[in-house]
Backbone bond lengths (Angstrom), bond angles and torsions (degrees), N, CA, C in turn:
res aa  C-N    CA-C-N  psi(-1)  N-CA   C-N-CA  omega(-1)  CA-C   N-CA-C  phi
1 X - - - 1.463 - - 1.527 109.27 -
2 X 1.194 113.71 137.62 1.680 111.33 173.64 1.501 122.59 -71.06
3 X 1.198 111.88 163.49 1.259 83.86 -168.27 1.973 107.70 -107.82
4 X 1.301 106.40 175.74 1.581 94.42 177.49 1.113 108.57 -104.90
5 X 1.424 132.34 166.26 1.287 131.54 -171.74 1.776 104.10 -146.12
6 X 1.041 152.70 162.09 1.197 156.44 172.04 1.657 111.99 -123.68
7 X 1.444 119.02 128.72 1.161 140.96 153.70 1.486 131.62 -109.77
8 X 1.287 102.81 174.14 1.999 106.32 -174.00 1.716 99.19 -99.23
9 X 1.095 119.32 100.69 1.403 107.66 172.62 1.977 120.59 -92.83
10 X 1.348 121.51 123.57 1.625 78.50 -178.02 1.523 111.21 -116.90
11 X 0.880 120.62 170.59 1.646 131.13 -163.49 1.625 130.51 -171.64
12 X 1.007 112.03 117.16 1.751 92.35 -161.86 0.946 98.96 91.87
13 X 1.026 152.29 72.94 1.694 141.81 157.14 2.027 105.37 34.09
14 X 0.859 96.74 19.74 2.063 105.45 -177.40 1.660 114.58 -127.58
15 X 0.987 89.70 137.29 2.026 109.25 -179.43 1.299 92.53 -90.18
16 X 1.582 120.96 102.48 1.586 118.46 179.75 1.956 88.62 -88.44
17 X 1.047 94.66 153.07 1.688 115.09 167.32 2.108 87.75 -98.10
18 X 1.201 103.56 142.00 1.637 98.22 -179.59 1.586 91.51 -156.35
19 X 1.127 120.62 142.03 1.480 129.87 171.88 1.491 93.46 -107.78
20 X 1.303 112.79 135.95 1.480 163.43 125.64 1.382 132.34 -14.65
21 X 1.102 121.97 83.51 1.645 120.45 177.59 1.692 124.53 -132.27
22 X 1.104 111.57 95.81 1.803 106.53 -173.66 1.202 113.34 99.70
23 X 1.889 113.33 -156.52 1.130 118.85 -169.96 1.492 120.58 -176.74
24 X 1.098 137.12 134.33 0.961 130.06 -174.62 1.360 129.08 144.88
25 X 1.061 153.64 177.46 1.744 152.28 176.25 1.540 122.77 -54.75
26 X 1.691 114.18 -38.98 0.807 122.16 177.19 2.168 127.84 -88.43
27 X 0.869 126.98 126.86 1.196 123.99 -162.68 1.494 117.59 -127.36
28 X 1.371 98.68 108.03 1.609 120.12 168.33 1.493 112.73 -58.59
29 X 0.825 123.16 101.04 2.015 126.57 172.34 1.379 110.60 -105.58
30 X 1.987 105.16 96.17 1.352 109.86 -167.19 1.811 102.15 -89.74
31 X 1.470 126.46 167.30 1.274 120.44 -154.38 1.445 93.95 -154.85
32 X 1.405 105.83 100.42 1.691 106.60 -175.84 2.055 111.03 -82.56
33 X 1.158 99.35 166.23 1.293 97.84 164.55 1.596 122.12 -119.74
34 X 1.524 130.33 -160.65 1.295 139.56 -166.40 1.436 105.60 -96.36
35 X 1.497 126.41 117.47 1.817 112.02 15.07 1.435 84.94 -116.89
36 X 1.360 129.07 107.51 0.887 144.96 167.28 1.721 131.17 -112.24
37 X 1.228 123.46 -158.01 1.520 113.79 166.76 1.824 88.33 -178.46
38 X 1.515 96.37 167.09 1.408 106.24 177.68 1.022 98.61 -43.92
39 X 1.668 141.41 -54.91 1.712 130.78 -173.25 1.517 123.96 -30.03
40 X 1.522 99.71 -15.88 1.396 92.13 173.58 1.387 134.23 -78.11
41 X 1.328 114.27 -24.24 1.464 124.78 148.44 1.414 126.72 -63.63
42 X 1.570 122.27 24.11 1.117 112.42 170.47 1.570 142.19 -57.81
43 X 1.242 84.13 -10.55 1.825 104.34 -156.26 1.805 96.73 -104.50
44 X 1.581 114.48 -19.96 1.273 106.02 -175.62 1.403 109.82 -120.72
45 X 1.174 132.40 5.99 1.262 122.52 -176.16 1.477 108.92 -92.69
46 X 1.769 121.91 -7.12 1.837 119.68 164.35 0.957 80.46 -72.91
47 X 1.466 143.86 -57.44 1.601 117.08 -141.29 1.367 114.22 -91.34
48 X 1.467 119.32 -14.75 1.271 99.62 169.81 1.880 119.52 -69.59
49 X 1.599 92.68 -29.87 1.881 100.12 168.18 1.027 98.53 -48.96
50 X 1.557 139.24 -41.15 1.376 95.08 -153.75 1.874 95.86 -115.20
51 X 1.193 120.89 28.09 1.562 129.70 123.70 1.533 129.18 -42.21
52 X 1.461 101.08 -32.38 1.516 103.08 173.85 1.927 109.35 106.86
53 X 1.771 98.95 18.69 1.304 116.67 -144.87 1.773 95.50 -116.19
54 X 1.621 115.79 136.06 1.337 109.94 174.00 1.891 100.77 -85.77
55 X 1.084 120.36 127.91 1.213 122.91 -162.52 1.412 107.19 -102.72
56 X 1.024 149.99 117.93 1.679 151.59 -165.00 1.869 97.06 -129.01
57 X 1.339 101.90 137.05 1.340 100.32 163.95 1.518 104.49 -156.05
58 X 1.791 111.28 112.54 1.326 124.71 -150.71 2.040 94.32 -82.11
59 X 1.210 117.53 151.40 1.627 103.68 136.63 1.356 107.44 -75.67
60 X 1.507 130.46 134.05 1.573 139.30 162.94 1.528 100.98 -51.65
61 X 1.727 101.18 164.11 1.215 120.77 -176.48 1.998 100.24 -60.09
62 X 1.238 95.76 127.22 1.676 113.71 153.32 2.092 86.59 89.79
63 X 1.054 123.67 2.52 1.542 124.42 167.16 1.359 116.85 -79.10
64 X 1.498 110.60 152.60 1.385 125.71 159.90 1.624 105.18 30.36
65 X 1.243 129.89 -123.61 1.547 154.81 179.62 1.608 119.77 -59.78
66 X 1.031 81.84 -39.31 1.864 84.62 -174.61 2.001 110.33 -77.73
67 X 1.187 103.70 149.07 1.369 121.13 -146.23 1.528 110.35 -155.88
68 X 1.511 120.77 115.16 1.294 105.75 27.60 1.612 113.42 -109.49
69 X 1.340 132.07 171.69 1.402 121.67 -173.72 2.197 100.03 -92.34
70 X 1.132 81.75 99.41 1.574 98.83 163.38 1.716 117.61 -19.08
71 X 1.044 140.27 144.39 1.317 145.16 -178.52 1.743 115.38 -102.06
72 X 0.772 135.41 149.69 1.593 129.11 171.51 1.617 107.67 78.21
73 X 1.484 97.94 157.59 1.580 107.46 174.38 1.877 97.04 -69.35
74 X 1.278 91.03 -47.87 1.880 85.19 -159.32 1.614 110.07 -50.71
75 X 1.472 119.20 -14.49 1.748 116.53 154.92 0.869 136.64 -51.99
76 X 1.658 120.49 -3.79 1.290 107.68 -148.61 1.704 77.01 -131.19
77 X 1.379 144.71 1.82 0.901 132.61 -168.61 1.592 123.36 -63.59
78 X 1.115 113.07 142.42 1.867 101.50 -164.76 1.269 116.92 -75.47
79 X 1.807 139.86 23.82 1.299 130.50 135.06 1.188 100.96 -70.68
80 X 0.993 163.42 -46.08 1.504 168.09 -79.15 1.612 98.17 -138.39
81 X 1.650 99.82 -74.44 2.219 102.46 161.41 1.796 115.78 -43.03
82 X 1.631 103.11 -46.36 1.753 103.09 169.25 1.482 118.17 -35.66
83 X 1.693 94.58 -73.01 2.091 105.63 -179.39 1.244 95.78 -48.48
84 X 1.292 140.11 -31.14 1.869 128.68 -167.56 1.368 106.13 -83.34
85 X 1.495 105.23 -25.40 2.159 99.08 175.50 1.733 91.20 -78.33
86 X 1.074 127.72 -69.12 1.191 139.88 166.58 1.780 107.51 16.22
87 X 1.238 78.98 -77.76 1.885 117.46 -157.24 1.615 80.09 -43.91
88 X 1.969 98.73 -81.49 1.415 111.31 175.71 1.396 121.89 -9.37
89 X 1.295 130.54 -87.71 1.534 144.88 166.87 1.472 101.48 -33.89
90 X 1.228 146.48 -27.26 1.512 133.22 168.68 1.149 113.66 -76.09
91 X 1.730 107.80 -40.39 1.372 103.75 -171.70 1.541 114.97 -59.82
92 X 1.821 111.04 -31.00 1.066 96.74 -141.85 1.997 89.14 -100.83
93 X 1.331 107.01 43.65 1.383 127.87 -172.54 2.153 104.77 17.35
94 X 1.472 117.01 32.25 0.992 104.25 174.46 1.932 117.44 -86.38
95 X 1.201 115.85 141.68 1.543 111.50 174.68 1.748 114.03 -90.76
96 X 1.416 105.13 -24.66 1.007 107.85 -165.87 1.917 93.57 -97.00
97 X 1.677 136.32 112.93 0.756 134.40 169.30 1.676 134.90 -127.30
98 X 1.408 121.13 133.77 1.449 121.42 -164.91 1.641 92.84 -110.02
99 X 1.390 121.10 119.07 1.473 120.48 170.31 1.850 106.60 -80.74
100 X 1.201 126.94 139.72 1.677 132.11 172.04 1.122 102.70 -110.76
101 X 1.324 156.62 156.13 1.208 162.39 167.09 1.619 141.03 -129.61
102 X 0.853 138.12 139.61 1.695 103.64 174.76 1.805 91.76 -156.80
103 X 1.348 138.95 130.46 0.903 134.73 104.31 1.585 80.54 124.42
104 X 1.054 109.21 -119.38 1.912 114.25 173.96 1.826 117.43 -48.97
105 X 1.478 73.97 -53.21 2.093 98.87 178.06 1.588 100.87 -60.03
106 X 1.293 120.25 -38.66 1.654 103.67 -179.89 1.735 102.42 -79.83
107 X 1.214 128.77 -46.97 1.714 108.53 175.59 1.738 118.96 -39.36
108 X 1.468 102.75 -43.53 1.558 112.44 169.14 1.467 100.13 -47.12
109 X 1.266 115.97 -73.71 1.589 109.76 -173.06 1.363 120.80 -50.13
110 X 1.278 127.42 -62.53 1.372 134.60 177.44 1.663 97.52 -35.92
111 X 1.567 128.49 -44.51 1.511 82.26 -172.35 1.493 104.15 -104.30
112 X 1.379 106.48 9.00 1.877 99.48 176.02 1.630 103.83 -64.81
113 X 1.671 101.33 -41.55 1.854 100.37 -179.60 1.344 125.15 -63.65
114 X 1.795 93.06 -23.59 2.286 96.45 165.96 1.262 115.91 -68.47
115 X 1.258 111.30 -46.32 1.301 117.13 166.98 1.506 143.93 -79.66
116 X 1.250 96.11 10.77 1.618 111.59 158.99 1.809 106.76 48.04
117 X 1.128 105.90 51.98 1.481 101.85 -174.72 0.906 107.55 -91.31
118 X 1.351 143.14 -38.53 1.677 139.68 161.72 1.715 111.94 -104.11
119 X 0.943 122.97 157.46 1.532 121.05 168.98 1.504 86.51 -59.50
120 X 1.531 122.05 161.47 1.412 149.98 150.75 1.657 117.87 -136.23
121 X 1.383 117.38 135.95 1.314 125.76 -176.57 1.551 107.09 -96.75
122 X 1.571 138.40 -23.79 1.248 141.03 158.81 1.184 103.77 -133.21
123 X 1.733 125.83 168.42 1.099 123.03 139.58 1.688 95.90 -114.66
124 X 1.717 102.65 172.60 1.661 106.01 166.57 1.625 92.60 -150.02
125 X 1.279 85.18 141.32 1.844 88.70 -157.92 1.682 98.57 -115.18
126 X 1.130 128.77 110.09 1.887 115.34 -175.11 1.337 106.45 -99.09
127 X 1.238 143.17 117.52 1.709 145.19 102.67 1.683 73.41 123.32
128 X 1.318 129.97 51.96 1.755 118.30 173.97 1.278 97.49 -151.97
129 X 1.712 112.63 131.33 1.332 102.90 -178.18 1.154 111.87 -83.94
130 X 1.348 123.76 -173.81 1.670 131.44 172.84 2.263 99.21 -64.31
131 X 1.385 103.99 137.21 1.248 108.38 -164.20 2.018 108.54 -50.73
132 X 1.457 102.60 -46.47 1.330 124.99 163.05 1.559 133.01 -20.89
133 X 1.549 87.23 -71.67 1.600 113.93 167.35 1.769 106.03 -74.49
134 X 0.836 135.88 -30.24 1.471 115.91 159.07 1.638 136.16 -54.42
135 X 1.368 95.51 -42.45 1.641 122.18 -175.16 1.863 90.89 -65.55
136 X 1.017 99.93 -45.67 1.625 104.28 -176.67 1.425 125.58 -74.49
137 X 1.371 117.30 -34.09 1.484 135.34 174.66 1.790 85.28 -76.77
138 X 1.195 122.73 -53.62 1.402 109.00 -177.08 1.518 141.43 -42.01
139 X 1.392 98.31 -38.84 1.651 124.41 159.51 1.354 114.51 -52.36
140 X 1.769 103.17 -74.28 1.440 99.35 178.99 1.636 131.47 -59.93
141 X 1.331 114.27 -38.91 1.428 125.11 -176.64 1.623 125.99 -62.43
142 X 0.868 142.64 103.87 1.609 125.95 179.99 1.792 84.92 -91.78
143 X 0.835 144.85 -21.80 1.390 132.15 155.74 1.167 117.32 -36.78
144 X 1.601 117.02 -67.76 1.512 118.31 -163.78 1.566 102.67 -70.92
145 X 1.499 123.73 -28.81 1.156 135.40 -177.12 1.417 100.15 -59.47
146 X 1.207 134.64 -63.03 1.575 145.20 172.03 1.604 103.14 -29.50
147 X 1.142 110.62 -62.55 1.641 136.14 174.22 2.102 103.90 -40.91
148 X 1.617 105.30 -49.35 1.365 82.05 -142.13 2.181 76.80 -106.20
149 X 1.328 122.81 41.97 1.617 115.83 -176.46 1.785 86.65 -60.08
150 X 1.183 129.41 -65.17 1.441 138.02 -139.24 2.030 74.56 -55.49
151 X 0.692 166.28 -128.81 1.398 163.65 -147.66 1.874 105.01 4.60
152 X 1.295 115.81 -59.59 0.946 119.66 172.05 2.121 111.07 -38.83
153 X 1.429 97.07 -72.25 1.614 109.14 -166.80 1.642 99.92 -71.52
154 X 1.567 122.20 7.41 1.501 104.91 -178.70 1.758 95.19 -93.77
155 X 1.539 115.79 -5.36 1.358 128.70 179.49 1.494 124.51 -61.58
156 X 1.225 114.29 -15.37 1.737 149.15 -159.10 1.475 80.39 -80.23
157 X 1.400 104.13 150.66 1.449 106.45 145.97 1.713 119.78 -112.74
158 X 0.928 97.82 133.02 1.593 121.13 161.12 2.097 110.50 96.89
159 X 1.865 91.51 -21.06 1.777 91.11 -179.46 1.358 105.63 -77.67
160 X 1.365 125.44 -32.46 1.724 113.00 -174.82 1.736 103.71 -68.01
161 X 1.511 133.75 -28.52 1.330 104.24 172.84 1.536 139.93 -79.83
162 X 1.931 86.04 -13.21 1.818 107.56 -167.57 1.981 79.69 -83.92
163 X 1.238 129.78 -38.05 1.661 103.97 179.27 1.555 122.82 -70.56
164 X 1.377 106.17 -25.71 1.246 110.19 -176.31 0.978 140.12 -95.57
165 X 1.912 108.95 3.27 1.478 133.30 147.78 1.596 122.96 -105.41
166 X 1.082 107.40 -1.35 1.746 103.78 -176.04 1.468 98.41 -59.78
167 X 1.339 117.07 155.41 1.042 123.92 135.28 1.963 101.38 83.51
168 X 1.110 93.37 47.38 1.512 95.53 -166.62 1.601 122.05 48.80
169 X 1.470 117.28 46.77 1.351 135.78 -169.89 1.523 115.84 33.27
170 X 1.800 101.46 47.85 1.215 98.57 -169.66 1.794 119.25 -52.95
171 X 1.551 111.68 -23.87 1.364 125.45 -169.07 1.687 99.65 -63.53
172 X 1.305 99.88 -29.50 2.240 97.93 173.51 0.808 100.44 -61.17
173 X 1.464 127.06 -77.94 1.241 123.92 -159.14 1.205 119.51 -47.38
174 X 1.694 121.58 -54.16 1.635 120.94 173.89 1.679 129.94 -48.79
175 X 1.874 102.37 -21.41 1.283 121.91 166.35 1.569 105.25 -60.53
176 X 1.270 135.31 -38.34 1.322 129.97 -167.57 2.037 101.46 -105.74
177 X 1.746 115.84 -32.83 1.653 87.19 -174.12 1.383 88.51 -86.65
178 X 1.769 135.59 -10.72 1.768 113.23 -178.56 1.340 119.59 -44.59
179 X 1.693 95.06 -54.15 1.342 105.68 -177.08 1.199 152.19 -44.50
180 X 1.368 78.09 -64.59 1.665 116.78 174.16 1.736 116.29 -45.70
181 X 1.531 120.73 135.56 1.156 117.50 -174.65 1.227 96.01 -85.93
182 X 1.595 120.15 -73.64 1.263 136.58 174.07 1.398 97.95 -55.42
183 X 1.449 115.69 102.39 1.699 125.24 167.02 1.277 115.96 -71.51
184 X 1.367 94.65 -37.83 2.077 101.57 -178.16 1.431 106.73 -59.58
185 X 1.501 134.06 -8.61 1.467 126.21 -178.62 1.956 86.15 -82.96
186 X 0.708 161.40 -22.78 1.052 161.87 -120.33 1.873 120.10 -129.99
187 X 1.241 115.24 7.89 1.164 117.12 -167.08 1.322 121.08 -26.92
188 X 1.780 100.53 -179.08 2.096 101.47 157.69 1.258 108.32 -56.51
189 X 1.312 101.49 -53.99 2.036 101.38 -170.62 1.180 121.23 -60.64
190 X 1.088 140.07 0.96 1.497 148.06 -155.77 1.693 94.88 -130.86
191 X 1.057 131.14 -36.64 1.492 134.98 176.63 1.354 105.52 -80.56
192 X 1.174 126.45 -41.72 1.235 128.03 162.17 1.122 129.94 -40.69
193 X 1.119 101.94 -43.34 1.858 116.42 179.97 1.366 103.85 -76.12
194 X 1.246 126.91 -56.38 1.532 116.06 -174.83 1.529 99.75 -87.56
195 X 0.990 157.63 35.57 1.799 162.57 107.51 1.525 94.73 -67.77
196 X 1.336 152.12 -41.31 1.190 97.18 -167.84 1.243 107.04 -121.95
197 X 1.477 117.48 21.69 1.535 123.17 132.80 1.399 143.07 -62.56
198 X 1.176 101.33 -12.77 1.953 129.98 -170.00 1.764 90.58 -87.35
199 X 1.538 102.24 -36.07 1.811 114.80 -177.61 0.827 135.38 -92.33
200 X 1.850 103.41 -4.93 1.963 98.25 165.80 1.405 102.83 -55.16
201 X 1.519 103.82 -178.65 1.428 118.94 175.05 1.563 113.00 -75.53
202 X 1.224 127.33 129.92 1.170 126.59 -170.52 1.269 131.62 93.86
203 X 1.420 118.83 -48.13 0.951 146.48 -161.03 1.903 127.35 -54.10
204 X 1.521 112.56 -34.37 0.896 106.84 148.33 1.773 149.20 -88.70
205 X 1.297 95.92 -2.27 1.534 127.20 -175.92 1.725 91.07 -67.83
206 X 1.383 110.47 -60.78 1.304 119.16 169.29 1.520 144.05 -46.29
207 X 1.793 106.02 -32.12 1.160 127.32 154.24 1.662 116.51 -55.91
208 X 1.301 91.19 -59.51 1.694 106.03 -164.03 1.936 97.10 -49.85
209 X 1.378 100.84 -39.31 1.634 112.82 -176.54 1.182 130.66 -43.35
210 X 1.430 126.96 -27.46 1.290 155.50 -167.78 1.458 93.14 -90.63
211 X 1.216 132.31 -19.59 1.396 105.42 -162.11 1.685 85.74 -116.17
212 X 1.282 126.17 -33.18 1.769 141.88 170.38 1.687 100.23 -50.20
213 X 1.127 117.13 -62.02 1.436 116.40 171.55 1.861 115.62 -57.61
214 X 1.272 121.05 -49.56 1.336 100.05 175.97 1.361 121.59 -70.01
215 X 1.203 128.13 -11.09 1.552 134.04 155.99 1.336 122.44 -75.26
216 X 1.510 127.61 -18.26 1.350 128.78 -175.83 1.723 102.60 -114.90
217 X 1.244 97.33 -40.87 2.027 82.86 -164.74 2.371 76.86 -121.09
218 X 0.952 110.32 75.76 1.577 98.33 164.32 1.312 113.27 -56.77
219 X 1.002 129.36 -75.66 1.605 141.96 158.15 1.863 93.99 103.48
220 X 1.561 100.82 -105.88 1.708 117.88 -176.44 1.727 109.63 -73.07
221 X 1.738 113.20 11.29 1.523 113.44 172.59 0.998 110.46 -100.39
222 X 1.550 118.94 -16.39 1.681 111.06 153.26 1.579 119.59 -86.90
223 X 0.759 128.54 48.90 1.529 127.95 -168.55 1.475 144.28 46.14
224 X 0.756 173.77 -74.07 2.036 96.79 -67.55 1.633 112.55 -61.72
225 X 1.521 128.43 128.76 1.083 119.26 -168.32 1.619 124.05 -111.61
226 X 1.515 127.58 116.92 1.137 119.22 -163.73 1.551 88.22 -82.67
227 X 1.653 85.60 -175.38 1.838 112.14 172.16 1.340 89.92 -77.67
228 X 1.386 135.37 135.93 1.235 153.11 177.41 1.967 111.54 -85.56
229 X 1.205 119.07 118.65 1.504 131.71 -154.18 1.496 112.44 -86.49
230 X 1.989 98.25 -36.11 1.482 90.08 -170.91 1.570 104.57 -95.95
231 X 1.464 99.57 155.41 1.700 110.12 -166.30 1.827 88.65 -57.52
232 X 1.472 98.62 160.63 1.521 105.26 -170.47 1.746 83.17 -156.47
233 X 1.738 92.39 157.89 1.263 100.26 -158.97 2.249 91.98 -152.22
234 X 1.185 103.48 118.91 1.282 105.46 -145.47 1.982 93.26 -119.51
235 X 1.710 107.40 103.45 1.949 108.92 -178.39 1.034 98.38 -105.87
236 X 1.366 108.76 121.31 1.456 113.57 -172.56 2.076 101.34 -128.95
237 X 1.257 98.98 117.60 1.432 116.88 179.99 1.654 95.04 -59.95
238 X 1.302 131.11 136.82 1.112 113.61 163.04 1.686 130.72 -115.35
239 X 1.375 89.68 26.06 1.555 98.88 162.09 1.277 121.68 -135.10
240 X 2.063 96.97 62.98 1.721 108.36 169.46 1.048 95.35 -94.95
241 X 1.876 96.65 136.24 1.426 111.69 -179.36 1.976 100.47 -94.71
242 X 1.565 118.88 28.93 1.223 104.35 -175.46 1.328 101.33 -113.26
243 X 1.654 113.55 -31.70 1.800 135.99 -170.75 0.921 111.87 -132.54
244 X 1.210 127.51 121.32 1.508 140.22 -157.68 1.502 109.54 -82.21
245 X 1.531 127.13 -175.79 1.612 118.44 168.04 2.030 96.64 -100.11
246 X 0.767 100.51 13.77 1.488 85.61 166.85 1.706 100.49 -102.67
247 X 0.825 127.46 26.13 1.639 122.86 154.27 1.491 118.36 -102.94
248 X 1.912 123.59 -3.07 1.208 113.13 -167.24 1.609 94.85 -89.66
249 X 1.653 118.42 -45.09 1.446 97.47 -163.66 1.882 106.73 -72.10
250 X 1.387 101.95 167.16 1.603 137.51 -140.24 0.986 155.39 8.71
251 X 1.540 89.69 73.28 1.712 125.01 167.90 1.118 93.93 -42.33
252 X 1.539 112.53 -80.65 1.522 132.39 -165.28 1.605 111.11 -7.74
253 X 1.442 115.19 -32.14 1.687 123.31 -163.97 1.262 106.65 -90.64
254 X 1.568 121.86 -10.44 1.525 153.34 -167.22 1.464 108.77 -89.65
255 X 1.151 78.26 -54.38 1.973 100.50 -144.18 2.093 105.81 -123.43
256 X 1.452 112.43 109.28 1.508 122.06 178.44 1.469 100.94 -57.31
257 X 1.161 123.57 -43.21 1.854 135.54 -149.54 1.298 111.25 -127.61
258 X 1.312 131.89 67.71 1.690 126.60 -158.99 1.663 100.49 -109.01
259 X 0.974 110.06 134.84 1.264 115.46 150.16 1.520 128.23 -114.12
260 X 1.326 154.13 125.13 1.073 147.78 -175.08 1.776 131.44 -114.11
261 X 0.753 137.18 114.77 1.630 144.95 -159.00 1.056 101.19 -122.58
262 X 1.671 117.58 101.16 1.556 129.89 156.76 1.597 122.59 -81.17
263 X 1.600 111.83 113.11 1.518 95.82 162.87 1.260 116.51 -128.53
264 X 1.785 97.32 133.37 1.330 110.74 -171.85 1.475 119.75 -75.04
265 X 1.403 130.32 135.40 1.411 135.18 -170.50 1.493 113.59 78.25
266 X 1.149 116.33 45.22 1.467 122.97 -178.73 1.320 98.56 -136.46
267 X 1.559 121.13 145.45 1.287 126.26 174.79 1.638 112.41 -108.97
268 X 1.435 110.72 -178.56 1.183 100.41 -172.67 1.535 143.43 -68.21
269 X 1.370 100.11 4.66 1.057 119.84 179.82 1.944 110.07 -101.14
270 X 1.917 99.22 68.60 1.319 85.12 -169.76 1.376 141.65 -70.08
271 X 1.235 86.95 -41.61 1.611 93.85 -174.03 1.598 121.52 -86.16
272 X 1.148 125.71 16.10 1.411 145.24 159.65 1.806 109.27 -97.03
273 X 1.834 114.92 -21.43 1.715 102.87 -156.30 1.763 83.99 -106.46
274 X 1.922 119.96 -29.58 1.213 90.19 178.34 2.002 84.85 -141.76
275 X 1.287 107.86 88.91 1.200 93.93 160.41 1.448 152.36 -83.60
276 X 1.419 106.45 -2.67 1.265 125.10 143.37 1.401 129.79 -31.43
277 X 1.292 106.62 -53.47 1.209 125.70 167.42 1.535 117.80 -57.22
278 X 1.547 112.56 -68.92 0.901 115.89 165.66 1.508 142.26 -53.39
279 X 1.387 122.46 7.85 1.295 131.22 -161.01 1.332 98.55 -144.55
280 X 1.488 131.48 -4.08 1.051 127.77 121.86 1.698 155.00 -69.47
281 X 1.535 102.34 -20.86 1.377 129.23 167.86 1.655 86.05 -71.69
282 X 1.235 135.87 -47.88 1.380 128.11 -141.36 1.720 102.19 -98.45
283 X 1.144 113.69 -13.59 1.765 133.31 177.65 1.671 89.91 -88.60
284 X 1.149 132.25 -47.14 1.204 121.41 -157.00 1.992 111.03 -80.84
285 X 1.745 92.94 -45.19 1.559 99.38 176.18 1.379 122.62 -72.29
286 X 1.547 110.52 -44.42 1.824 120.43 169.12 1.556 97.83 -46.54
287 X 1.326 132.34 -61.51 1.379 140.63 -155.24 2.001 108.77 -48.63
288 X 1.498 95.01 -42.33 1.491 85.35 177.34 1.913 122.19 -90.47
289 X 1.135 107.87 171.11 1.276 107.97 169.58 1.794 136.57 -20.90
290 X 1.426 115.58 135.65 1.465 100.21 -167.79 1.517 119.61 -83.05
């Protein structure tokens, strides 16, 4: 297995912390979500190396390592995460680029790919619907609505960070073994890491922000939304207890080139609960033509 390595990249006026995988022209730009950190691509950034793929996996603005953590909600607004994929992809002077996504990091993508801000040769979008089709499933669903209250109470000021660090941020950790089907992906050491990232200084104020900003300044999360050009390839765990499967059907109205990968008994935390799985869906679709 290759090994990963971490560097300071900066971009955007930001010192990304970014782990390291491979080499070459082409560039994987993996995109974690909340409460996550680049660590969450641990499991895919050998294998995309040995795709033949330079593999990057940033901490996002105001996460883990990367520095400095921005002040105010209006930082966190999602043109703002765009210029930071942006930045990324210049820095890392590649032309040839594959966006990965998962969870927060795929809403970032979904509208960097509407908005065509860099060329992209794939996207792969994990366990996040198209921004569109949420807003819309949101209306209709008192299900998904049930599903998405914690959005509501992350709106509060100051109680979503005092719950979500007390107690040695026990509420992280329970965010990843609640979920999770497969618990054994989930160890002490692995909870650890995202608890005592939730506990740098700042650090969760900043999390919580991302979700305060798409409720206050939405801006490019309401659209205008084209048909999306680059082939996209959509793994969806299907036992997230956060997003239901009535958010997967109509991409198609989204997306010219879709591919879609259901796996059953997986939670939302996919590509960390079965990446096996996932790094085979991702060997099989990268492998053919762009």
């Amino acid at each position: 297995m290759r090994p990963v390595t971490t560097r300071r990249v900066r971009a955007n006026g930001l010192d990304f912390a970014v782990d390291e995988c491979g080499e070459g022209e082409s560039l994987a730009l993996c995109l974690h979500g909340f409460p996550e950190s680049r660590f969450s691509w641990r499991h895919q950034l050998p294998a995309l190396a040995e795709l033949g793929y330079r593999a990057w996996a940033p901490d996002l603005r105001g996460y883990g390592d990367t520095a400095p953590r921005p002040k105010g909600v209006e930082s966190y607004r999602v043109e703002h995460l765009v210029e930071d994929v942006a930045g990324l992809i210049d820095a890392a002077g590649s032309k040839k680029v594959t966006l990965i996504a998962h969870d927060w990091g795929a809403i970032v993508a979904w509208v960097f790919a509407n908005l065509q801000v860099r060329p992209l040769e794939r996207l792969v979008i994990m366990n996040v619907p198209h921004p569109a089709i949420f807003r819309n499933v949101l209306r209709e669903s008192g299900k998904q609505r049930r599903r998405s209250l914690y959005i509501g109470f992350f709106q509060l000021p100051l109680l979503p960070e005092l719950a979500m660090t007390a107690r040695s941020a026990r509420a992280v950790r329970r965010a990843f073994q609640g979920m999770a089907i497969d618990k054994s992906r989930f160890p002490p050491e692995v909870l650890d890491h995202y608890a005592a990232n939730a506990l740098k200084p700042g650090a969760m104020i900043a999390m919580v922000n991302y979700y305060r900003a798409a409720v206050r300044h939405p801006g490019a999360l309401n659209g205008p939304w084209e048909a999306i050009a680059t082939p996209t390839l959509i793994i969806w765990g299907e036992a997230d207890a956060a997003l239901g499967l009535e958010l997967l059907p109509g991409h198609e109205g989204y997306v010219r080139d879709l591919t879609v990968h259901r796996l059953p008994g997986v939670s939302h935390w996919v590509q960390q609960e079965a990446p096996e799985a996932v790094n085979a869906i991702l060997a099989e679709w990268l492998g053919g033509p762009p």
